[in-house]
C-alpha positions as semicolon CSV with decimal commas, in nm:
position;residue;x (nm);y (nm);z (nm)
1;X;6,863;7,738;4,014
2;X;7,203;7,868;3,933
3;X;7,368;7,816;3,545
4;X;7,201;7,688;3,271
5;X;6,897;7,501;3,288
6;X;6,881;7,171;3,084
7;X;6,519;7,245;2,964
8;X;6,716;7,567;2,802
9;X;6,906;7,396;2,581
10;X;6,859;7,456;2,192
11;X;6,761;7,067;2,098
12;X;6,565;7,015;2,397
13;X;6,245;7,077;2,270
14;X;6,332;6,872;1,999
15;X;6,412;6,549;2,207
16;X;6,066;6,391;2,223
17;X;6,026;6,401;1,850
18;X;6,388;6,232;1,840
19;X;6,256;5,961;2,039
20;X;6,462;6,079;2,361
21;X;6,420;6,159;2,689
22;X;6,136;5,937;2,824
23;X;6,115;5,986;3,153
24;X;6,222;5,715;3,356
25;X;6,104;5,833;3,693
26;X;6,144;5,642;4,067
27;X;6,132;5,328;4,135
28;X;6,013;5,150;4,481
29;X;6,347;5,146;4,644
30;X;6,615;5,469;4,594
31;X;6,983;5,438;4,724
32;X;7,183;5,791;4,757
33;X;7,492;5,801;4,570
34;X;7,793;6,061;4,622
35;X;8,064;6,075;4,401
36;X;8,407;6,175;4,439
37;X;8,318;6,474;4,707
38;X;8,659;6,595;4,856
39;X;8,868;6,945;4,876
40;X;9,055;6,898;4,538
41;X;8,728;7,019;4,376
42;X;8,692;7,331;4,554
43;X;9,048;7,466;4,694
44;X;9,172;7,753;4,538
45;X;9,510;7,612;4,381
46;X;9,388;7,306;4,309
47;X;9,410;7,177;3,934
48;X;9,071;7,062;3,955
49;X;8,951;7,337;4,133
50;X;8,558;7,448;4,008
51;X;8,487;7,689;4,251
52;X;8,473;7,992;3,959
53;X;8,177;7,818;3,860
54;X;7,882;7,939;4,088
55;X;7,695;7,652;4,036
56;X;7,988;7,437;4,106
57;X;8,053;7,617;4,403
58;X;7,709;7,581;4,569
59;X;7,649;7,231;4,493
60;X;7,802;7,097;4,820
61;X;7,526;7,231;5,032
62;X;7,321;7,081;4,740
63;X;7,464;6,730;4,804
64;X;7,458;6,805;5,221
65;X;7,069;6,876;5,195
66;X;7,027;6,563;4,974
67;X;7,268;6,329;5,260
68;X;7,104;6,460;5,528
69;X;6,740;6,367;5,327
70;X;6,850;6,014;5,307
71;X;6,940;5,953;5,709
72;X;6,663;6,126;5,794
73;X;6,448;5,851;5,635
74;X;6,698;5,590;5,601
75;X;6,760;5,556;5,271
76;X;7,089;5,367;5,232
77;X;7,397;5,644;5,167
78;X;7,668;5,503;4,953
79;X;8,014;5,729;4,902
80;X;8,224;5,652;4,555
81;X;8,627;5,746;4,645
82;X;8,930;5,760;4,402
83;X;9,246;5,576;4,574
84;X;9,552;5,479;4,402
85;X;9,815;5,270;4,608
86;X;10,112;5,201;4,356
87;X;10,395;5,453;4,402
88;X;10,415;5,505;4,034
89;X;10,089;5,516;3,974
90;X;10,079;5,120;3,744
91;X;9,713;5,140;3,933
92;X;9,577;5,412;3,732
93;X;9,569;5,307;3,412
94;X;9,555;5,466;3,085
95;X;9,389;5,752;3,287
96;X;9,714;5,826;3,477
97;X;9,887;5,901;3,121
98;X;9,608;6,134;3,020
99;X;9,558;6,326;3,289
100;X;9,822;6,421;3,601
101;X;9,590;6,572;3,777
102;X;9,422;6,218;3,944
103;X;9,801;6,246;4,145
104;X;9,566;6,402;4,428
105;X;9,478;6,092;4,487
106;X;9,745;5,883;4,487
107;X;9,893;5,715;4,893
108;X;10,128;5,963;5,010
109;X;10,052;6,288;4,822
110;X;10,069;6,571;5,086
111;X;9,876;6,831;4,930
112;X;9,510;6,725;5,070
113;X;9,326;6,738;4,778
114;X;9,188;6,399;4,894
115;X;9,022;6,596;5,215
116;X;8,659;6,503;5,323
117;X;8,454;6,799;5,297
118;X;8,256;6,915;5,615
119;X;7,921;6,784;5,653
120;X;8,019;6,525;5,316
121;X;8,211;6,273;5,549
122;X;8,070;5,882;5,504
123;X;7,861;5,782;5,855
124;X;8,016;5,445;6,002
125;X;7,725;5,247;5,855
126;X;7,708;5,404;5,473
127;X;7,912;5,180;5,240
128;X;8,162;5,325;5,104
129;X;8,362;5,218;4,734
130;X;8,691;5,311;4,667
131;X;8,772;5,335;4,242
132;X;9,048;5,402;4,007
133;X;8,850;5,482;3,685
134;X;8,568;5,719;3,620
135;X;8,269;5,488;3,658
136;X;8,199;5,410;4,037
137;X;8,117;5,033;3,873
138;X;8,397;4,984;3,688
139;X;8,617;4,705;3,913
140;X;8,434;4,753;4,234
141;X;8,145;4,597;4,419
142;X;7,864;4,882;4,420
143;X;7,617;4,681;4,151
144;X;7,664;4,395;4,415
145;X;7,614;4,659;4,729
146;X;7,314;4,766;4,490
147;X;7,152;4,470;4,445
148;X;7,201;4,316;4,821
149;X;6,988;4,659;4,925
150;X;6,716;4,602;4,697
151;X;6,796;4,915;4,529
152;X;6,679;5,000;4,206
153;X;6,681;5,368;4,142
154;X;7,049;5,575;4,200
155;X;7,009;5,926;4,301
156;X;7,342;6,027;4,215
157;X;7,505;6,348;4,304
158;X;7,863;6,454;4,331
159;X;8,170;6,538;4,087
160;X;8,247;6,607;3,818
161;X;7,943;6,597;3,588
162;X;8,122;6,504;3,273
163;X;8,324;6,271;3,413
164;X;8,248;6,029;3,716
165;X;7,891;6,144;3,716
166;X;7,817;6,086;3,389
167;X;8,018;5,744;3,362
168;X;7,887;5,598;3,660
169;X;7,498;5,720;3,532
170;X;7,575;5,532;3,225
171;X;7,682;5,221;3,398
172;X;7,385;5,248;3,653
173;X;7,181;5,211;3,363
174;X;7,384;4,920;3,203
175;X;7,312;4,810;3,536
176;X;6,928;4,802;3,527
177;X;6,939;5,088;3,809
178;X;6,717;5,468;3,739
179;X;7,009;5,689;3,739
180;X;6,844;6,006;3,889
181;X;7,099;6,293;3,844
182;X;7,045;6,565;4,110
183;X;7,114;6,907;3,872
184;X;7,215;7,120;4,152
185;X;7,412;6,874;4,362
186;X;7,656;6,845;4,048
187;X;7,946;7,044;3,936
188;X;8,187;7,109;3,645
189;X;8,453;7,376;3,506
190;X;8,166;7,568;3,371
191;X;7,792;7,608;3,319
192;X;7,813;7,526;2,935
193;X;7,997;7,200;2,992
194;X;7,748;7,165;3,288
195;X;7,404;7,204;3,063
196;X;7,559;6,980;2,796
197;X;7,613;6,691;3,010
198;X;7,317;6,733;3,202
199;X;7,169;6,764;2,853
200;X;7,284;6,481;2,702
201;X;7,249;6,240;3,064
202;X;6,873;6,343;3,039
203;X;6,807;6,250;2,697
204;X;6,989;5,924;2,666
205;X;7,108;5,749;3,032
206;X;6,877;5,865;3,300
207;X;6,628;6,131;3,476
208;X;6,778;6,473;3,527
209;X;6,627;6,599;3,843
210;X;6,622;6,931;4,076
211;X;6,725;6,878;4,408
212;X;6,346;6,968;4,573
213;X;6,253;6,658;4,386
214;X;6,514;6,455;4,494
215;X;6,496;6,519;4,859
216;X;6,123;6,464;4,838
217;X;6,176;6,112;4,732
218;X;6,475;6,067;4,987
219;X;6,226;6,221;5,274
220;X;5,941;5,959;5,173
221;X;6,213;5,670;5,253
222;X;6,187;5,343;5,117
223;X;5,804;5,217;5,243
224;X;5,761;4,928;4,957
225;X;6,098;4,761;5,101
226;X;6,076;4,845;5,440
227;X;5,704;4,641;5,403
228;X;5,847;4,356;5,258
C-alpha cells in the first residue's frame, strides 16, 4: 500500500479505549459507489490536480479493479458527478464563493477537466447522480436509488478524500448505509491529509477498508438479495 497507513497513525491505538472505531463490517447487500472520477484530478495544469501524490496517482486503477469487481458479480455500480448549469454559477452555492476551482465543472467550460477517465466511464445500466455540493446525498436521489436496490452497505471510492468522500461517507451513515471506504481507491493533495481523513472516517463514520477486501466482497455479489 502506498502513503500512510491509517493503522499508523499516532491516536490509533488509542481509539478503542476512546470508544471509537467499532467495526461496522458488510452487510447482506453492497452497492459500489464512485465519486467525482474525471481528468481535473489528474491533468497536469489542473488546479485540482493530485497526481504529485503517488497514492493519488495510482488510485484510478484502484477504483478500475474495484468497477470491474462489481460487473463481474453484479453488484449495482452507481457514479456521483458535479454539474453546474447557471452561467454565473447562482447553482453552486456558497461553495462557488469559496472555492473557483469547482468552474471545471460548470456547462460550457472548455478546458476538460470534466473528462471521463478511461476504463471509469458509467455502463448504460449503472445509475448515475449528478450534484452541486460535496455530499453525493445532498439534493439528489441516491438514498432513494439506495433504498429501491436493497442496498445497505456503500463501498465508496473516488475523489477527493477530504471532501466528497468524506461528506458523502458521513451522509451514508446519516443514511443508515455501512460506508466502506476503499483506502487505495481514494486520493487527496497529500498522504498526511490522506491518513487524517482516512483516520478520522474510520474512527467515527464508517469502515476503512483495503481494496483486496473490497473486491472480495464485490466478487462474492449480492447472494442474500439475489435469493430473495
Amino acid at each position: 500500500m502506498l502513503g500512510l497507513a491509517v493503522q499508523a497513525h499516532p491516536q490509533y491505538e488509542g481509539l478503542g479505549a476512546a470508544g471509537l472505531g467499532e467495526r461496522l463490517g458488510w452487510g447482506s447487500h453492497v452497492a459500489l459507489l464512485v465519486i467525482d472520477v474525471c481528468a481535473a484530478y489528474w491533468k497536469a495544469g489542473s488546479p485540482l490536480d493530485l497526481s504529485h501524490n503517488p497514492e493519488a496517482a495510482a488510485s484510478p486503477d484502484s477504483m478500475r479493479r474495484l468497477v470491474a469487481a462489481a460487473r463481474g458479480s453484479g453488484v449495482p455500480v452507481l457514479w456521483a458527478q458535479v454539474r453546474y448549469n447557471h452561467p454565473e454559477m447562482k447553482d453552486g452555492g456558497v461553495q462557488a464563493k469559496k472555492m473557483k476551482t469547482i468552474l471545471a465543472w460548470q456547462d460550457g467550460d472548455t478546458r476538460g477537466l470534466d473528462a471521463l477517465l478511461p476504463g471509469l466511464e458509467p455502463a448504460a445500466d449503472d445509475i448515475v447522480v449528478l450534484k452541486r455540493n460535496p455530499s453525493a446525498f445532498f439534493g439528489t436521489t441516491l438514498a432513494t436509488d439506495m433504498h429501491l436496490l436493497g442496498v445497505d452497505t456503500i463501498a465508496i471510492c473516488g475523489v477527493s478524500t477530504s471532501g466528497c468522500v468524506r461528506a458523502t461517507a458521513m451522509d451514508a451513515m446519516c443514511h443508515g448505509f455501512r460506508p466502506m471506504v476503499v483506502h487505495e481507491a481514494c486520493g487527496d493533495r497529500s498522504p498526511l491529509i490522506q491518513q487524517q481523513n482516512l483516520f478520522d472516517i474510520d474512527a467515527m463514520i464508517g469502515d476503512v477498508v483495503s481494496e483486496e477486501e473490497a473486491v472480495s466482497e464485490l466478487r462474492a455479489g449480492n447472494p442474500k438479495a439475489q435469493c430473495s
